[in-house]
C-alpha positions as CSV (number, residue, x, y, z in Angstrom):
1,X,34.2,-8.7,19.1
2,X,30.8,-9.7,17.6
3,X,29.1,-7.2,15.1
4,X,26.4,-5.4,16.7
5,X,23.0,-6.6,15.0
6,X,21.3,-3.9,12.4
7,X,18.4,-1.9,13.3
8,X,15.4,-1.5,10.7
9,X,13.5,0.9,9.8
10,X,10.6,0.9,7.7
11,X,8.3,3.4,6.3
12,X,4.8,1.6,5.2
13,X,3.0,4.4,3.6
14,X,-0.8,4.1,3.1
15,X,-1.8,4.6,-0.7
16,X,1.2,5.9,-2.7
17,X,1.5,6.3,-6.1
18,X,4.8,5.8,-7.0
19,X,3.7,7.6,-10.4
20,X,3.2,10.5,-7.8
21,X,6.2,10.7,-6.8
22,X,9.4,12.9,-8.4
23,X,12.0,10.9,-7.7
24,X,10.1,8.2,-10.1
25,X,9.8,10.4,-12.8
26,X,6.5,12.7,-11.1
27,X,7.5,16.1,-13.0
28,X,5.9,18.1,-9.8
29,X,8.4,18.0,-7.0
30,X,6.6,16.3,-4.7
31,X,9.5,14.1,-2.9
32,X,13.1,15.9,-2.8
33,X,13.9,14.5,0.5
34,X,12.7,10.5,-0.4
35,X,14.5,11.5,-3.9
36,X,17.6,12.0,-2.0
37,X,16.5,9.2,0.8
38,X,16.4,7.0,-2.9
39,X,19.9,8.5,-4.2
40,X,21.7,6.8,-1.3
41,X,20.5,3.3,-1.9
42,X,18.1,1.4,-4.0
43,X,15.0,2.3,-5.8
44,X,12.5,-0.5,-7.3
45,X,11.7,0.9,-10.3
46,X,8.6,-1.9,-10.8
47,X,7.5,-2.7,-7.7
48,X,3.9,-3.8,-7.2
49,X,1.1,-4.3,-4.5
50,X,-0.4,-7.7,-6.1
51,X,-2.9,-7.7,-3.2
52,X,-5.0,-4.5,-3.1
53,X,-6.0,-3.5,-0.6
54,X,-4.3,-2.5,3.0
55,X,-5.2,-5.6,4.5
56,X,-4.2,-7.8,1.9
57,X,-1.3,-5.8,0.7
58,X,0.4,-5.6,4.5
59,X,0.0,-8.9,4.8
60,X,2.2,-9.9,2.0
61,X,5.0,-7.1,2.8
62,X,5.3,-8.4,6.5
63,X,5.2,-12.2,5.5
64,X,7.2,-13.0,2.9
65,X,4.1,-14.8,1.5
66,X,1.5,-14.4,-0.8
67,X,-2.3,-14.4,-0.4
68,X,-2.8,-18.1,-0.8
69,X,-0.6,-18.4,2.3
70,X,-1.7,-15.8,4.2
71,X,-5.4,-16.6,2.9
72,X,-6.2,-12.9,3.2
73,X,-7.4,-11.0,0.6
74,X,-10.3,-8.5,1.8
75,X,-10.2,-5.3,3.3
76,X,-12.3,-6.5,5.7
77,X,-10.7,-9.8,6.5
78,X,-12.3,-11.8,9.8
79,X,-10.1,-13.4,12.3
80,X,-6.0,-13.9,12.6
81,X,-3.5,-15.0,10.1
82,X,-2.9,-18.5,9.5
83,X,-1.2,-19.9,13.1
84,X,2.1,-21.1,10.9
85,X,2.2,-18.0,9.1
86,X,4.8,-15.9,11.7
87,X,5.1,-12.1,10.7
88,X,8.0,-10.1,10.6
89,X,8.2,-8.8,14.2
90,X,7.5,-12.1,15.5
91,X,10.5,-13.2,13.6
92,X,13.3,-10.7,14.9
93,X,11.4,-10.6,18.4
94,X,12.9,-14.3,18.1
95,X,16.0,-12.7,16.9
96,X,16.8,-10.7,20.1
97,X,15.0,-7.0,18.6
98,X,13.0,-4.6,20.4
99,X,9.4,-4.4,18.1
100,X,7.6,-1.3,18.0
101,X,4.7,0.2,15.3
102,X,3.0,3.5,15.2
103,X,-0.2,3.2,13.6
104,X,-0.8,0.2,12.7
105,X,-3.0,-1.8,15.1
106,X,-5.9,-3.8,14.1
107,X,-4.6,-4.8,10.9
108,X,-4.0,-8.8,10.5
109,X,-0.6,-8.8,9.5
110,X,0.0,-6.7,12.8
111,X,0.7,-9.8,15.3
112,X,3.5,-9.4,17.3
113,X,5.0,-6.3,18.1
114,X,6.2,-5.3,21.5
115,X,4.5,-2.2,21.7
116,X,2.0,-0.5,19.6
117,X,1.5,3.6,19.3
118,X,-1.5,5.2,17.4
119,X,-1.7,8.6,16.2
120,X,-4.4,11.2,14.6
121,X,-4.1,9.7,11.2
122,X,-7.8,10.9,9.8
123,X,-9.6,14.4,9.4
124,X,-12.4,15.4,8.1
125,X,-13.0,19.5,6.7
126,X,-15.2,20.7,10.0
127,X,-12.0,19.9,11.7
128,X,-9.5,21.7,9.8
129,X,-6.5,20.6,8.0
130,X,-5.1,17.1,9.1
131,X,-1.3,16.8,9.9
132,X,-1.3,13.8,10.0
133,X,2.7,12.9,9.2
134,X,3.5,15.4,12.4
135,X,1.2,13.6,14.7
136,X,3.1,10.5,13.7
137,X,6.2,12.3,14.5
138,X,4.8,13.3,17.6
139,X,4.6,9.7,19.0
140,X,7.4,8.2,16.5
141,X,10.3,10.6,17.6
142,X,10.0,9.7,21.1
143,X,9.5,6.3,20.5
144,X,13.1,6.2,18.0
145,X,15.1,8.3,20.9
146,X,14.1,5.1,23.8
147,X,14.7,2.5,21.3
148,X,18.0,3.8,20.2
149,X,19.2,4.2,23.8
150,X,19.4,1.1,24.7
151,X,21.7,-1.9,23.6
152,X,19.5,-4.1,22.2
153,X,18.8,-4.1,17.8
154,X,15.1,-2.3,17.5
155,X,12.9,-2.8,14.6
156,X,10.7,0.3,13.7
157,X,7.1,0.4,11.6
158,X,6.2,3.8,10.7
159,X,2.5,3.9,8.7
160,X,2.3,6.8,7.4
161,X,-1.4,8.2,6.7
162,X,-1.4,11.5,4.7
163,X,-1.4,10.2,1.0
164,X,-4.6,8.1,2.3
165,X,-7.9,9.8,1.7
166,X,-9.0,12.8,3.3
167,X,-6.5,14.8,1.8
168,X,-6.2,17.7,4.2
169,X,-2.1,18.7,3.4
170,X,-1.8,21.7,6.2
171,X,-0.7,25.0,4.7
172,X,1.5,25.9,2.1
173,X,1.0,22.5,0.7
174,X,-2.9,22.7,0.1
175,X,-1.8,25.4,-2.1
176,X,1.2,24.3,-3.3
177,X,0.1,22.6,-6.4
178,X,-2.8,25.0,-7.4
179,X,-3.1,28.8,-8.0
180,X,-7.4,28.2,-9.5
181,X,-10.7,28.7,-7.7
182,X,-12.1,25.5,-6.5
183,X,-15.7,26.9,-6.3
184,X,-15.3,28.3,-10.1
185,X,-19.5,28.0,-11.1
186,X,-18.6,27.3,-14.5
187,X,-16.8,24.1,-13.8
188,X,-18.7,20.9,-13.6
189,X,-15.5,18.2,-13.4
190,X,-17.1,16.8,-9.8
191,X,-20.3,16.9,-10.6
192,X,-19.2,12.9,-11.2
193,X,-18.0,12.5,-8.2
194,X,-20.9,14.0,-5.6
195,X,-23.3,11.8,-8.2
196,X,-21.5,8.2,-7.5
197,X,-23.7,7.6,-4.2
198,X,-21.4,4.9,-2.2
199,X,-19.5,7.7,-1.5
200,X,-21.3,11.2,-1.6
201,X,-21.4,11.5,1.9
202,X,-17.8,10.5,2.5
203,X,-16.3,13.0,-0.1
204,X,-18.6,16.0,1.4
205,X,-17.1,15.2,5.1
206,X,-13.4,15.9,3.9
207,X,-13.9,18.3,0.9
208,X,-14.5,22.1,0.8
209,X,-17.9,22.7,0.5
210,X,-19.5,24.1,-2.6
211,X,-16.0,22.4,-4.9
212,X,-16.5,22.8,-8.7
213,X,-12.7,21.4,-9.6
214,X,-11.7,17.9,-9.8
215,X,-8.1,19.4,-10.2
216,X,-8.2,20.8,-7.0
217,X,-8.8,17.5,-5.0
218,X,-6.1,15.6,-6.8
219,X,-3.4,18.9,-6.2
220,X,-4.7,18.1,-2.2
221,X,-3.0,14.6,-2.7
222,X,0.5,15.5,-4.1
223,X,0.4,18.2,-1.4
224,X,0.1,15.3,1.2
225,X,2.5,13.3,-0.5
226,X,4.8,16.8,-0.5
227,X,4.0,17.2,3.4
228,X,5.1,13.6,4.8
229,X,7.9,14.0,2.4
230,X,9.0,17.2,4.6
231,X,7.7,14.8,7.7
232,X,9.7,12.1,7.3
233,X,13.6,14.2,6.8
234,X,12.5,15.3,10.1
235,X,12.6,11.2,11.1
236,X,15.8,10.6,8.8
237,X,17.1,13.8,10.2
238,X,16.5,12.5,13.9
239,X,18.2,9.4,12.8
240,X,21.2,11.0,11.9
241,X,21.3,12.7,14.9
242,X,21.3,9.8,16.7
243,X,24.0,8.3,15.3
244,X,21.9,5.0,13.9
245,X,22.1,6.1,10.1
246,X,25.2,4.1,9.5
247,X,23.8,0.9,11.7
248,X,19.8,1.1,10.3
249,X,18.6,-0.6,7.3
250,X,16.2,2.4,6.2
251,X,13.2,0.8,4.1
252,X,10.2,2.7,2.4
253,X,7.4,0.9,0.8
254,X,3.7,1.6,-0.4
255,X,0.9,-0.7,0.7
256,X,-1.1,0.1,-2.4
257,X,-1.8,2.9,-4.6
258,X,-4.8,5.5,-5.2
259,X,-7.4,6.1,-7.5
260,X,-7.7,9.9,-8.2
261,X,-9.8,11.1,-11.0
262,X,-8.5,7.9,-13.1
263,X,-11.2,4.8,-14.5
264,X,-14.2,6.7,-12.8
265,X,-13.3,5.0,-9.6
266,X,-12.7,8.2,-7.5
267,X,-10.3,9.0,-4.5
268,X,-10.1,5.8,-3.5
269,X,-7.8,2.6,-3.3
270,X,-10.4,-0.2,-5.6
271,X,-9.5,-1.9,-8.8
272,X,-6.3,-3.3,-10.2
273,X,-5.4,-0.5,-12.5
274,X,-1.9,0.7,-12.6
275,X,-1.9,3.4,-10.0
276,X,-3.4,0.9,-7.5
277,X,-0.8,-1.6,-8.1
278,X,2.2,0.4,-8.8
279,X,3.9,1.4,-5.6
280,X,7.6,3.0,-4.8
281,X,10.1,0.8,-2.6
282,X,13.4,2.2,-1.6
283,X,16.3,0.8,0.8
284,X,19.4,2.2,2.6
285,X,22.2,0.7,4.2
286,X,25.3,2.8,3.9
287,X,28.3,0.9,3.1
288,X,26.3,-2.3,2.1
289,X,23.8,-1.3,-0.3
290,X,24.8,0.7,-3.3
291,X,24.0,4.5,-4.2
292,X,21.5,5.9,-6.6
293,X,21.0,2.2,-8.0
294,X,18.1,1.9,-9.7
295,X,16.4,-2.0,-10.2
296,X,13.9,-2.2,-13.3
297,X,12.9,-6.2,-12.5
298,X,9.8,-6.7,-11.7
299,X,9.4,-7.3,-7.6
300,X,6.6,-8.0,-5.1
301,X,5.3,-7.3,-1.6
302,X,6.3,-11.1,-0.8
303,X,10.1,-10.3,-2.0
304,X,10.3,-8.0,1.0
305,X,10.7,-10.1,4.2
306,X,13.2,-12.3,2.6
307,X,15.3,-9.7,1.3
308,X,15.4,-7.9,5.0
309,X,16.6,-10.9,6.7
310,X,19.6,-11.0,4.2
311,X,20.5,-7.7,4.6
312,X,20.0,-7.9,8.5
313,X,22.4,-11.4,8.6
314,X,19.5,-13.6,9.7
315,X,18.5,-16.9,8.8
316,X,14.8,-18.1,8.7
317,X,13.9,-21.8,7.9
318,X,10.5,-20.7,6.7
319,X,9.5,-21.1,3.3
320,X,8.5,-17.6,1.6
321,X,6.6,-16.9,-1.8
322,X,8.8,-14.3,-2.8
323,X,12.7,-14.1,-3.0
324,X,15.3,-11.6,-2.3
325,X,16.2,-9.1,-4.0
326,X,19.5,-8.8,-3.1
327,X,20.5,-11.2,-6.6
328,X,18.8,-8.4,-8.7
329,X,20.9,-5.9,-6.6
330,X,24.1,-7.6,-8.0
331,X,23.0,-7.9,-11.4
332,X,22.7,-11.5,-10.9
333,X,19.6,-11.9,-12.1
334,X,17.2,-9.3,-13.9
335,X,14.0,-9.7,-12.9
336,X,11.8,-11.7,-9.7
337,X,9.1,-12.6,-12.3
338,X,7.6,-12.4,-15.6
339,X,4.0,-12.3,-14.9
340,X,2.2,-12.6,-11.9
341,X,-1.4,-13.2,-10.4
342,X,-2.8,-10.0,-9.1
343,X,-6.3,-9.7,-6.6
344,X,-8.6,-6.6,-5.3
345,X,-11.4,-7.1,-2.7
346,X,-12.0,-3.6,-1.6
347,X,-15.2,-2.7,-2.8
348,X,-15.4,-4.9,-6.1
349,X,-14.0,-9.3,-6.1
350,X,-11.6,-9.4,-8.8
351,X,-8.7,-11.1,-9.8
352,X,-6.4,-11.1,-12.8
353,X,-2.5,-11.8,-14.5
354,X,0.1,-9.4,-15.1
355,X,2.3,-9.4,-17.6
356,X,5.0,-6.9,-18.9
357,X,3.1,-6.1,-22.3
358,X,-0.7,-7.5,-20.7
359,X,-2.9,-7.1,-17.9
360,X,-6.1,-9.3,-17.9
361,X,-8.9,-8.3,-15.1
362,X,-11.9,-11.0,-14.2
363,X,-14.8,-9.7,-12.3
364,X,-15.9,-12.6,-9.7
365,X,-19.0,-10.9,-8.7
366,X,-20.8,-7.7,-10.8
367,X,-18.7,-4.7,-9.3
368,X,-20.4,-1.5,-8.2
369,X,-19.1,0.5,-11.1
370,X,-20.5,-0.9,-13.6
371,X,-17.5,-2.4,-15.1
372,X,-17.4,-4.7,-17.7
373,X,-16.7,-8.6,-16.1
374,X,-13.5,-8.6,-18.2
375,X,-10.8,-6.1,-19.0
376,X,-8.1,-6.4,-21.3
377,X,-5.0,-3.7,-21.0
378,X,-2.0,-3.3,-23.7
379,X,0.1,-1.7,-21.3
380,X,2.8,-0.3,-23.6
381,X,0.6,1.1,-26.2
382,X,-2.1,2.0,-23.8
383,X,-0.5,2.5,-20.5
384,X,-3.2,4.5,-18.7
385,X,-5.4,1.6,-19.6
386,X,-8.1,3.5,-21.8
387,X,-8.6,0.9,-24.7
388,X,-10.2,-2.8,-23.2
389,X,-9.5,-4.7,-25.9
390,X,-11.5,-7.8,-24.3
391,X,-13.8,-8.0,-27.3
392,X,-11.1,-7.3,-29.9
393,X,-8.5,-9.6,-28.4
394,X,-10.5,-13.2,-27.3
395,X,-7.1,-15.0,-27.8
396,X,-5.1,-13.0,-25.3
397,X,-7.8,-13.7,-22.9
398,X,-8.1,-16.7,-23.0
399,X,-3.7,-17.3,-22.6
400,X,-4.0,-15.2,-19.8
401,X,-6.8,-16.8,-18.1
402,X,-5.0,-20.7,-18.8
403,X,-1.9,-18.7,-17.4
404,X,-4.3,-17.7,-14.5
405,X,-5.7,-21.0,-13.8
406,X,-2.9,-22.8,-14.0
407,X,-0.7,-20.6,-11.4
408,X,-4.3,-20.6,-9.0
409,X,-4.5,-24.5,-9.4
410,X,-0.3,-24.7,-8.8
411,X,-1.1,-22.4,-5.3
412,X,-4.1,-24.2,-4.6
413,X,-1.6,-27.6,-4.1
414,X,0.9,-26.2,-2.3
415,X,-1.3,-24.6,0.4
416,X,-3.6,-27.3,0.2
417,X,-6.5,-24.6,0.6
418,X,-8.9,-23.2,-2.2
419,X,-7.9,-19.7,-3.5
420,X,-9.6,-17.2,-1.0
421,X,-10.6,-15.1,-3.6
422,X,-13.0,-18.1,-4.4
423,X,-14.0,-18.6,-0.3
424,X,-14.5,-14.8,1.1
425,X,-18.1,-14.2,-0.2
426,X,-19.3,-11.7,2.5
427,X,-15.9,-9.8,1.5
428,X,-18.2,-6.2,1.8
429,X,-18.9,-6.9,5.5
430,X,-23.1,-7.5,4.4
431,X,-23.2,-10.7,6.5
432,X,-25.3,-13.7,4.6
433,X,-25.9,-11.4,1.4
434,X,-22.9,-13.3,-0.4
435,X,-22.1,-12.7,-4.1
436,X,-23.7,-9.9,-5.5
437,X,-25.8,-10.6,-8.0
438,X,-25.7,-7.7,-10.2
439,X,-23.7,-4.3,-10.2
440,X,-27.0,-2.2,-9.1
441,X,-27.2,-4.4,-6.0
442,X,-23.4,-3.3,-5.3
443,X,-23.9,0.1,-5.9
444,X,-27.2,0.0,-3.6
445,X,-25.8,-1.9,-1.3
446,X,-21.8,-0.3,-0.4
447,X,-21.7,2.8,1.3
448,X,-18.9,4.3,2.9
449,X,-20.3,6.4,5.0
450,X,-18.4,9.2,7.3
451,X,-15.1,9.8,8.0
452,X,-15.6,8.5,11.1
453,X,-17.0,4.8,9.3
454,X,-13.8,4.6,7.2
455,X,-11.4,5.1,9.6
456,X,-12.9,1.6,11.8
457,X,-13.4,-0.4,7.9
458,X,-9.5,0.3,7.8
459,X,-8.0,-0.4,10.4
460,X,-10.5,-2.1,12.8
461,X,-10.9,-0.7,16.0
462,X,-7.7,0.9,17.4
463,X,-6.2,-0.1,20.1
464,X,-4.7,2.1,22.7
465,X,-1.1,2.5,23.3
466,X,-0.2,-0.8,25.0
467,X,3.2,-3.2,25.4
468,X,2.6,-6.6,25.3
469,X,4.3,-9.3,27.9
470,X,7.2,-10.8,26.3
């Protein structure tokens, strides 16, 4: 009798930290139940999002490919992936699965699902707190029961929302992490914040009027992250229920990271810092994937794909970017890579290399923070990335840049396309004003705008809940 084919399961949260998160070394408890989710399978200790942001970065974790394949790199990228790029559903719709995502229409890398669920996934502080990880419950719960009645192998995408800005964690977790007075008149620590004018008006939609404390916006976060961490044992614990926890691969992955009070680039996902790029990965498959493992190689967005389709028995002729994981798993090998190119076209065009000891960051276009057009990071002496030693350290710049060039010009052949960090020069949506010329025209120029504004420069109009034809 043939084995029944696995289900999948994957959690794509929207701007994690994994530095946020307890069970990678967080010292507030802000994930006991991922913690445990982690302690029954794998955790990535150094996984990163070498695409920032959303756009970019999904489009890597649900390819198997990297940005020069998928030639998407903006947040507000125009028009479909690449017709010979296929995405995951598309490839286990061809393997006989059931396809189904909850929040995540309108995003490029999107293509392909069976059906497609939206849920309440934005707030703003006239409306109250946001729970956003129970309204995907809401419409995810439902959607889990019908797939799992039926014979057929179902492949799941949960996005969840609530570590994305506005942080609006529904009681006790707006409290949960801070005991202060937000309005305190002697503090001045947002003052900053309410003064950097692309996003005044955003910020004042979502945050409690008259707020002194830059403390208390950041506590808002890990009490979102603590809330969807309560939210999604209510998933696992419906999966158990079930009866599909022995039979589903269970897979949680970040998108990106945030920007909190860090690099005076405020509660937002821009720049290729380490919080932006560092994101948590976790899988479980009882019985085939070891407990409480714990993988310090370095691994990718593109390593994903691959390393699902070996887990789930499937063979794919398509030639992916990144590699499994599953030799690292085995102590086979140690790490995916040594270095790696890294690329952010939110609200600034930059590119740089990683390395474990060096990161290098190239301004292609004057950013609207003011940001020197090259930045330098020693990582292990200077880990929060305080000290550019650009100036200081002309010779490392310039290795890392050949190092750069060279991988850009090696990527450049095998696609046979230029880089599209190099092509997408109305990457801020101002049709016809290309390149910016300085860092004042940025700042004048970006504005985020309301609640409302950010939720469409996301995720693009939404689409209602719909099932395609197969």
């Amino acid at each position: 009798m043939a084995r029944k084919k696995l289900n999948l399961i994957l959690f794509g949260v929207d701007s994690l930290r994994a530095d946020r998160m307890s069970c990678y070394g967080y010292p507030r408890l802000t994930t006991p139940h991922i913690d445990r989710l982690a302690g029954q399978g794998v955790r990535f200790a150094q996984n990163f999002s070498p695409h920032i942001p959303t756009t970019s970065a999904y489009s890597s974790m649900l390819t198997g490919l990297d940005a020069f394949s998928t030639t998407v790199v903006a947040l507000r990228h125009k028009g479909a992936l690449p017709d010979q790029v296929a995405t995951l559903p598309e490839i286990l719709r061809q393997a006989g699965y059931d396809t189904s995502c909850v929040g995540f229409s309108g995003n490029a890398a999107s293509r392909g699902f069976d059906q497609y669920h939206n849920f309440a996934g934005w707030g703003r502080w006239a409306e109250g707190r946001s729970p956003k990880a129970e309204n995907l419950n809401a419409v995810a719960i439902p959607e889990l029961e019908r797939m799992a009645a039926q014979d057929q192998p179902f492949f799941l995408f949960l996005r969840h929302m609530d570590p994305h800005s506005p942080y609006l964690p529904p009681a006790p977790y707006e409290r949960m992490f801070y005991s202060k007075d937000e309005c305190a008149p002697d503090n001045r620590s947002m003052k900053p914040v309410f003064a950097f004018k692309p996003f005044c008006d955003y910020f004042a939609e979502w945050m409690p009027p008259g707020i002194t404390d830059i403390e208390y916006v950041t506590a808002q976060y890990d009490g979102a992250v603590a809330y969807m961490d309560a939210c999604i044992q209510r998933l696992l614990t419906r999966i158990e229920e079930l009866g599909l926890a022995e039979n589903t691969l269970i897979v949680l992955n970040g998108d990106h990271g945030e920007t909190l009070d860090e690099h005076e680039c405020w509660f937002d996902h821009h720049g290729m810092y380490e919080n932006t790029l560092h994101v948590p990965l976790i899988l479980r498959l009882p019985g085939v994937l070891p407990s409480g493992q714990v993988v310090r190689g370095m691994t990718l967005h593109q390593d994903l794909v691959p390393t699902l389709l070996e887990l789930l028995g499937l063979r794919s002729k398509i030639r992916f970017d990144g590699s499994s994981l599953m030799p690292l798993i085995r102590g086979q090998k140690a790490s995916n890579y040594s270095d790696f190119y890294i690329t952010e076209c939110t609200w600034m065009r930059k590119h740089g290399w990683r390395t474990p000891e060096w990161k290098l960051m190239v301004a292609l276009e004057p950013d609207l923070h003011f940001k020197p057009p090259v930045e330098l990071y020693n990582l292990l002496k200077d880990p929060l990335e305080l000290n550019n030693l650009a100036d200081k350290e002309p010779g490392v710049v310039a290795h890392l840049r050949q190092r750069m060039e060279a991988w850009i010009n090696k990527r450049e052949r095998a696609t046979g396309r230029s880089n599209p960090m190099y092509t997408n020069l109305d990457w801020h949506g101002k049709d016809g004003v290309g390149p910016f010329k300085t860092s004042q025209q940025a700042y004048d120029t970006l504005h985020i705008g309301s609640v409302g504004a950010a939720n469409r420069l996301q995720g693009g109009k939404k689409a209602e809940v719909k099932k395609k034809k197969r």
